[in-house]
C-alpha positions in Angstrom: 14.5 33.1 -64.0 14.9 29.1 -63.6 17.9 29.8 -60.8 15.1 32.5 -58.9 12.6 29.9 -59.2 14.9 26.8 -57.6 16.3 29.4 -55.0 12.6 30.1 -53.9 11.7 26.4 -53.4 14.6 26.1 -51.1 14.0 29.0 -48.8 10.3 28.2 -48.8 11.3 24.6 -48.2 13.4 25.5 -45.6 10.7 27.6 -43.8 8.0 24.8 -44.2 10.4 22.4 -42.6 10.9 24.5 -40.2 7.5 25.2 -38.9 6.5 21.7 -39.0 9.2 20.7 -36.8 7.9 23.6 -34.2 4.3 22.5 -34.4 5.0 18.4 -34.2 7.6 19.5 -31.0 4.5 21.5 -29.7 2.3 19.1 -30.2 4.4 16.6 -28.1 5.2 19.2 -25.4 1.6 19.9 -24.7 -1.0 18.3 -26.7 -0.8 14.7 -27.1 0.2 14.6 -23.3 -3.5 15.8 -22.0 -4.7 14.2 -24.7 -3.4 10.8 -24.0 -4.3 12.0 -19.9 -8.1 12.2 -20.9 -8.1 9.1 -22.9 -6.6 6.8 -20.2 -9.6 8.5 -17.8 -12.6 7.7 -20.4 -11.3 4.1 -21.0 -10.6 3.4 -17.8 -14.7 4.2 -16.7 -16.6 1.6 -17.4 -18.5 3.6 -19.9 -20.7 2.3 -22.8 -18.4 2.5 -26.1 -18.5 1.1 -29.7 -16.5 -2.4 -29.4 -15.9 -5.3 -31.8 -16.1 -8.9 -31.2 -12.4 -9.1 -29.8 -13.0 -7.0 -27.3 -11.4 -3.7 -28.3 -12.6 -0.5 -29.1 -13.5 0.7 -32.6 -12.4 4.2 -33.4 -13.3 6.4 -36.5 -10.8 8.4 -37.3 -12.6 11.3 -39.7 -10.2 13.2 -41.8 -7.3 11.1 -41.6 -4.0 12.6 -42.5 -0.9 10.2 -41.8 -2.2 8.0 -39.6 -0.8 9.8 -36.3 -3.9 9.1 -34.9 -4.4 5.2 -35.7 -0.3 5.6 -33.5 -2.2 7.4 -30.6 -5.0 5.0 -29.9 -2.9 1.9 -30.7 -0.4 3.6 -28.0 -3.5 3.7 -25.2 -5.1 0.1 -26.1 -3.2 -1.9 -29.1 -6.6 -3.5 -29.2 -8.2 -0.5 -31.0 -9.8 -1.4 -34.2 -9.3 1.8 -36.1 -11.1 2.9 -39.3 -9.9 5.8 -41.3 -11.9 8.5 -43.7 -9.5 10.6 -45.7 -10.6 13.7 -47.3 -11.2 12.9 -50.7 -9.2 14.8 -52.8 -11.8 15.1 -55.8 -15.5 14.8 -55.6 -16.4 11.5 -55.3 -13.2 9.8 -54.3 -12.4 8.9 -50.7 -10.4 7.2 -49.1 -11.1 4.0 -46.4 -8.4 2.2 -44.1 -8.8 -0.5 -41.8 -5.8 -0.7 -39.2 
């Protein structure tokens, strides 16, 4: 039953592996791309936006995972003050992250 067990972890593994690779070469195919397009238009406007005293922008980044985000904006603007809200895993507990 132990062997069955171990044998399952490594297909499903496998599988879960798999699929994440797809979705992040997906993601960088044909997301992030138009993102990073409509991004570059919005900053580039001389619109009113949340700033901090250097100058940069300030960004909340709600439901932060692994910090891909905090990498996109920093990519656009390395002056982007970033602040990150993780979903808290039990009732009470979250997470905050200045980058």
């Amino acid at each position: 039953m132990k062997a069955l067990k171990e044998l399952f972890k490594k297909v499903l593994g496998g599988y879960v592996k798999t699929i994440s690779m797809i979705l992040w070469a997906l993601e960088a195919l044909f997301f992030y791309p138009k993102l990073s397009t409509f991004y570059r238009e919005l900053f580039s406007k001389n619109l009113s936006y949340p700033q901090f005293s250097g100058g940069g922008m300030l960004i909340f980044d709600v439901g932060a995972n692994k910090g891909q985000s905090i990498k996109f904006f920093k990519s656009l603007n390395p002056l982007v003050k970033a602040h990150s809200i993780r979903q808290p895993l039990f009732v009470g507990q979250v997470e905050w992250m200045v980058c």
